[in-house]
C-alpha positions in Angstrom: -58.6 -2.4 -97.9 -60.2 -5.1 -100.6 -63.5 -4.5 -97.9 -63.7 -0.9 -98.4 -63.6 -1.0 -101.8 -65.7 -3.5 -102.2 -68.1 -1.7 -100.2 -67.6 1.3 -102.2 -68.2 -0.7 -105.3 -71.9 -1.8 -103.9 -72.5 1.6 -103.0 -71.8 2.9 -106.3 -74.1 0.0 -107.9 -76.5 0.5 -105.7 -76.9 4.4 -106.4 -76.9 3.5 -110.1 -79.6 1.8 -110.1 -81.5 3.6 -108.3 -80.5 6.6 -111.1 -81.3 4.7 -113.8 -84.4 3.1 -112.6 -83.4 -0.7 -112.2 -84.8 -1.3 -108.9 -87.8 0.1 -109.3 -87.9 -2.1 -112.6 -86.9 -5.2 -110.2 -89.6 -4.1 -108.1 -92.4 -4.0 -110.3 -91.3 -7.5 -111.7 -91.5 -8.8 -107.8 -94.7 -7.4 -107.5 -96.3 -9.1 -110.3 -94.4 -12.2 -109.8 -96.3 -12.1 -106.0 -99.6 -11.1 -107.4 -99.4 -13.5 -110.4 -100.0 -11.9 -112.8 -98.1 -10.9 -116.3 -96.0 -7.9 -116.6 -96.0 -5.6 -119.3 -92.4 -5.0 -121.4 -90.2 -3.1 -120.3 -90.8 -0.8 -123.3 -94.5 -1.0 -121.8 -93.5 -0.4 -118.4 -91.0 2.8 -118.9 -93.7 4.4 -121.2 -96.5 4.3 -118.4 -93.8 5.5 -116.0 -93.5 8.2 -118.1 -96.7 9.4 -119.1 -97.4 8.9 -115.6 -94.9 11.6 -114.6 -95.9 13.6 -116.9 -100.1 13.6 -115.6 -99.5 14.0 -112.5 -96.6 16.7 -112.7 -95.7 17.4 -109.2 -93.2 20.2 -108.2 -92.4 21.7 -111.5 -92.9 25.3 -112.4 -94.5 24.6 -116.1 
């Protein structure tokens, strides 16, 4: 039983992040840590995402 909800427990964790945009956060920190060089802030980082999105809008009726 404690493995199945434990296993539930990742699962749930793992979909929230993935929600919220932590991984891909992680991901981009990897990246630049492999590459060396210096990532922006997160501030930085979630306001390119965004106006990102919002050039290339993809999918969207307006």
């Amino acid at each position: 039983m404690t493995g199945r909800l434990l296993e539930a427990a990742r699962g749930v964790r793992w979909y929230l992040r993935e929600v919220t945009g932590e991984a891909k956060w992680d991901a981009y920190l990897a990246r630049c840590e492999a590459e060396g060089c210096t990532p922006m802030t997160r501030r930085e980082y979630e306001r390119h995402r965004a106006d990102h999105k919002e050039r290339s809008a993809q999918g969207r009726c307006c």
